[in-house]
C-alpha positions in Angstrom: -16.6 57.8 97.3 -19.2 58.0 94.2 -18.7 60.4 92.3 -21.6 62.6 91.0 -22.6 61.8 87.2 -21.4 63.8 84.6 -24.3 66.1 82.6 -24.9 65.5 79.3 -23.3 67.5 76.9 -25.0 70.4 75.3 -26.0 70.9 71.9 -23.5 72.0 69.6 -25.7 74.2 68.2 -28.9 76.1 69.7 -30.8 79.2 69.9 -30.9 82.1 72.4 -34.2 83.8 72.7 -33.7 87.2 74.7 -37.4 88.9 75.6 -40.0 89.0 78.5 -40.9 85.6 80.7 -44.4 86.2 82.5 -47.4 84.5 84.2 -50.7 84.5 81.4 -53.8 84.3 82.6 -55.9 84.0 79.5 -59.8 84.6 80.1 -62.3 83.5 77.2 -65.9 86.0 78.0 -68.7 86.2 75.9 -68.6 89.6 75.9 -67.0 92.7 78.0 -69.5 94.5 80.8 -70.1 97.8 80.8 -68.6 99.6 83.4 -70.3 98.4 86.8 -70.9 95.4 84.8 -70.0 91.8 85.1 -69.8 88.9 82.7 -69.1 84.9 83.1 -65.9 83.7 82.2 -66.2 80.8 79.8 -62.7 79.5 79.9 -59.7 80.1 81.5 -56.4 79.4 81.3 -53.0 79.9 83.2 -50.5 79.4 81.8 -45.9 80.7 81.6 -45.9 82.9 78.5 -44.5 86.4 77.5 -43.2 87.0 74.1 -39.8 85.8 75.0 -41.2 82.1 76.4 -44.0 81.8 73.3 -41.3 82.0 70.8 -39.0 80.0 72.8 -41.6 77.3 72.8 -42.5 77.5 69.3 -38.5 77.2 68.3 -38.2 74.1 70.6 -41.6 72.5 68.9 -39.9 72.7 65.8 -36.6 71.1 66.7 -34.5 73.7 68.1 -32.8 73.5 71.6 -33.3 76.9 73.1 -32.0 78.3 76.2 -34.2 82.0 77.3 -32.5 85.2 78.3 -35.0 86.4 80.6 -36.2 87.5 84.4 -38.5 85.8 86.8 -39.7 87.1 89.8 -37.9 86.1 93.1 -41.7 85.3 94.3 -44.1 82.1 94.1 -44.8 82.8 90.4 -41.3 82.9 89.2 -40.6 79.8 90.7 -44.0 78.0 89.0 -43.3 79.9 85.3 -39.6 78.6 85.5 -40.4 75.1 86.4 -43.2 75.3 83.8 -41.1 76.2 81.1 -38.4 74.0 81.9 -40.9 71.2 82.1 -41.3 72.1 78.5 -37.7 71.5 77.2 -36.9 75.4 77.5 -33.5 76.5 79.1 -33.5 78.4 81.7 -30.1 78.9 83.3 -30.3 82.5 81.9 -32.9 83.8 83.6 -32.3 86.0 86.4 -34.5 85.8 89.4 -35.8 89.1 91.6 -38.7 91.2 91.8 -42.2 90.4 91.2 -43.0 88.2 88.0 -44.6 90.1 85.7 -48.4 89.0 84.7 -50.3 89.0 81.3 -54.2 89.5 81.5 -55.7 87.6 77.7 -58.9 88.7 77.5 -60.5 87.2 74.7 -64.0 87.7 73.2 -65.6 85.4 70.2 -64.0 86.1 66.7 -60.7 86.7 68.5 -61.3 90.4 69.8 -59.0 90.5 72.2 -57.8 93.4 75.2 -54.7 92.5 77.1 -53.7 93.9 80.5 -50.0 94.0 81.4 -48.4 94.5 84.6 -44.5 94.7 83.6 -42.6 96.0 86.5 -39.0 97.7 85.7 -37.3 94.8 87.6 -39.1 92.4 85.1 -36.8 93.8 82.3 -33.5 93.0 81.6 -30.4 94.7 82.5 -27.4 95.4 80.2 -26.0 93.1 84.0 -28.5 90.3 83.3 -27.0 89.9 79.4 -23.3 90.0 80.6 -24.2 86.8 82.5 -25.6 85.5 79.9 -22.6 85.2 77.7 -21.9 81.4 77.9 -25.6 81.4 76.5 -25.1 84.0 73.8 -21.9 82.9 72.8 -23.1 78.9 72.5 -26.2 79.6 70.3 -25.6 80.0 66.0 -28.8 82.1 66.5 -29.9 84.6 68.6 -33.4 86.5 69.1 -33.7 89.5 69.9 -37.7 91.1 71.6 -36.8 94.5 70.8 -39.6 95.3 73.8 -36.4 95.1 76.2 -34.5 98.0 77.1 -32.4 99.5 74.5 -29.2 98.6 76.1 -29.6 95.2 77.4 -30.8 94.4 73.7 -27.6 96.2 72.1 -25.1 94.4 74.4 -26.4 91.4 73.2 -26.5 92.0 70.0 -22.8 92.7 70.3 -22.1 89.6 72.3 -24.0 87.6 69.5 -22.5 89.3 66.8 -18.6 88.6 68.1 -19.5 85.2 68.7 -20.4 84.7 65.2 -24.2 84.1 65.9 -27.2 85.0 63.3 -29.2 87.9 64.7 -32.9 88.2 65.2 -34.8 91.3 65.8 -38.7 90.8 66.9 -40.8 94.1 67.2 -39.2 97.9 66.8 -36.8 100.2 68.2 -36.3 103.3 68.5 -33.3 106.0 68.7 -29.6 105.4 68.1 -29.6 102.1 68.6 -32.3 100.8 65.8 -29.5 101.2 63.4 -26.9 99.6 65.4 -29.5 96.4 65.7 -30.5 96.8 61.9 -26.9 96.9 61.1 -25.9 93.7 62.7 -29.4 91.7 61.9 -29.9 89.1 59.5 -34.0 88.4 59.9 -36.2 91.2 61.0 -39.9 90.5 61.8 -42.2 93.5 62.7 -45.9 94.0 63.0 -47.4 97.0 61.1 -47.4 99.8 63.8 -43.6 98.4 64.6 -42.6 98.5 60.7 -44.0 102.1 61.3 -41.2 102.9 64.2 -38.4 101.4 62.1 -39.0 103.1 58.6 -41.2 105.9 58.9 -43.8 103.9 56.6 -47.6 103.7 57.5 -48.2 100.2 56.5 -52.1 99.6 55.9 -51.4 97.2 52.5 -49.4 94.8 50.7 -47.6 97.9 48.8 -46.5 99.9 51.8 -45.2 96.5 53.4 -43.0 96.2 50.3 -41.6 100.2 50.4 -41.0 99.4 54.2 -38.5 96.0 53.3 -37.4 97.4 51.4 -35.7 100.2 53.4 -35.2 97.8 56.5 -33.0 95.5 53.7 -31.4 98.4 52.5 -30.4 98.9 56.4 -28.2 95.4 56.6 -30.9 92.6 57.3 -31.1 89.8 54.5 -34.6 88.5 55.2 -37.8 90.6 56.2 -41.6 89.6 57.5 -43.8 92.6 58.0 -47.5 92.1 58.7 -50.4 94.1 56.8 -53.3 94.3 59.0 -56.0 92.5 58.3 -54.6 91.3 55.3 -51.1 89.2 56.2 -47.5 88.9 55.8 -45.3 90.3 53.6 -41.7 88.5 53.9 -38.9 89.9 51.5 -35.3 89.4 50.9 -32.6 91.0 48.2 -34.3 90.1 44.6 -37.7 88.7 45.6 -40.9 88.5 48.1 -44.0 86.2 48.3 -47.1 87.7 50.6 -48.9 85.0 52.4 -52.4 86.4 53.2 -54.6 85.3 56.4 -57.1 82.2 56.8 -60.7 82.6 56.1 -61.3 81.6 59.8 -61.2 83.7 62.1 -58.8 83.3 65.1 -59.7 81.6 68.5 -57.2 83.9 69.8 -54.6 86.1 68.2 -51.9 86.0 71.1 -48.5 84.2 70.1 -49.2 84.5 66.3 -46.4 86.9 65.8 -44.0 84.5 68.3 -45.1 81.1 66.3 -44.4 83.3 62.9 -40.8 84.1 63.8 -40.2 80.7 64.8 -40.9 78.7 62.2 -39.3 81.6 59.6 -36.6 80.9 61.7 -36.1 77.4 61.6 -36.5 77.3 57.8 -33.2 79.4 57.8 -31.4 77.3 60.2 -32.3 74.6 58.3 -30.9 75.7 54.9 -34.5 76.1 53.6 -35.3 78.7 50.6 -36.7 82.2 51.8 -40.2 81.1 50.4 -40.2 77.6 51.9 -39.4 79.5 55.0 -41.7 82.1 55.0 -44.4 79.1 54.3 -43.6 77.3 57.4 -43.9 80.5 59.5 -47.7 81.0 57.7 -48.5 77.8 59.2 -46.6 78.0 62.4 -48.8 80.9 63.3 -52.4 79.6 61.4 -51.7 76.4 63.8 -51.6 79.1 67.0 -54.2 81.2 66.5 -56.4 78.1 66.3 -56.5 77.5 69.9 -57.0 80.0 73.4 -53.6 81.1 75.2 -51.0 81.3 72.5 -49.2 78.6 73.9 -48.3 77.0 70.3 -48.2 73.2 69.2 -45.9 72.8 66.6 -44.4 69.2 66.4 -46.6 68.2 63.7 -44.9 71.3 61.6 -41.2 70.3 62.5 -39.1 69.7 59.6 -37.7 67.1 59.2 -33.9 67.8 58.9 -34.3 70.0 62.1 -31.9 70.2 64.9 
């Protein structure tokens, strides 16, 4: 009798990204009606996305392999988002299936206005359950990601599973309650957007000033590298004895979706791959330039992949 081929082996060392998997349905107008209005839809665009898968796809662009703690809907979508992102070298032997797969509405005006309609249902979220089955995941990656959008539970069991298995931990996005400390505690690279740098310090960040007063507490609070965004001005990224602020194109976006995502990912791989908290903090300024370029926030990021990446 023939015996069934062995699998290749796994990677000896890869990144767990734990956040939302959804259906995007990305809609370029020229402008929003009224109400009682209509307006022409100049391009669309389906695509798998949610935080969680963005980021996933930006990591694997740049050379990581990547395996996604998520949930997918026991339906016709879930089955079509999985295959999609599988199709496009993301694990998926994490994801828990049930429920409806939850569905992202980009709506996307010229100069990169954008409006986005969410439809997350609870059973779209993860369960402290979904994480524990996870483990082999969590426990296999040197890095771990953490969307903070996720239930406070399901994010701190992992962040415990990670942390015991000796991984680096990722936190994406803001917290709040008891467990921000816990997850600030056991983080190495925090990234937050101004109104979520808001949640975790207390600071209202509208320039480069306040982004520094803000790292500066969130350093104080256990993480070793920092990225906070200043709106409409860029990124301030900050670790124990120095900073560098990497401000916004000229151009203005396509589409802002996925700029965070792309940001974190190539910050990310510049610290797996031993590179110097500026260099790093470079490659994420043109990880996310590169996505906002185009409609979806589906990212393209091989050209940017270092070379020495895994």
């Amino acid at each position: 009798m023939n015996s069934s081929p062995t699998p290749p082996p796994r990677p000896t060392t890869r990144v767990a990204v734990v956040g939302q998997l959804a259906r995007d349905l990305v809609l370029c107008v020229g402008g929003v009606p009224e109400a009682g209005g209509s307006t022409p839809v100049v391009e669309r665009r389906e695509l798998f996305g949610g935080k969680g898968a963005n980021h996933a796809l930006a990591l694997h662009q740049l050379g990581a392999a990547v395996d996604l703690v998520a949930v997918a809907g026991d339906d016709r979508d879930g089955d079509w988002v999985l295959e999609q992102a599988a199709d496009s070298g993301i694990g998926t032997a994490a994801v828990t299936r049930r429920g409806t797969t939850a569905l992202l509405v980009d709506v996307v005006e010229p100069g990169g206005t954008r409006r986005l309609l969410e439809h997350v249902p609870d059973e779209a979220l993860l369960t402290v359950a979904d994480v524990r089955a996870a483990r082999d995941e969590l426990t296999d990656a040197d890095t771990v990601c953490l969307q903070l959008q996720q239930p406070p539970d399901a994010l701190l069991e992992a962040a415990r599973i990670a942390s015991e298995a000796g991984a680096r931990l990722v936190l994406d996005g803001a917290v709040e309650g008891a467990v921000r400390e816990e997850l600030l505690r056991r983080a190495e690279v925090v990234r937050a957007d101004a109104k979520e740098a808001q949640l975790l310090t207390g600071i209202r960040i509208s320039s480069r000033g306040d982004a520094e007063r803000a790292a500066t507490a969130l350093l104080d609070a256990g993480p070793r590298l920092v990225a906070l965004g200043v709106p409409g001005a860029g990124d301030l990224v900050a670790w124990p004895g120095g900073s560098v602020f990497l401000p916004f194109g000229e151009e203005n976006p396509v589409d802002p979706t996925g700029a965070g995502d792309a940001f974190l990912a190539g910050l990310v791989t510049g610290v797996r791959d031993g590179l110097g908290p500026e260099q790093a903090a470079q490659l994420a300024a043109r990880s996310a330039a590169d996505t906002v370029a185009r409609l979806g926030g589906h990212p393209e990021l091989a050209g940017l992949r270092p070379g020495a990446a895994r």
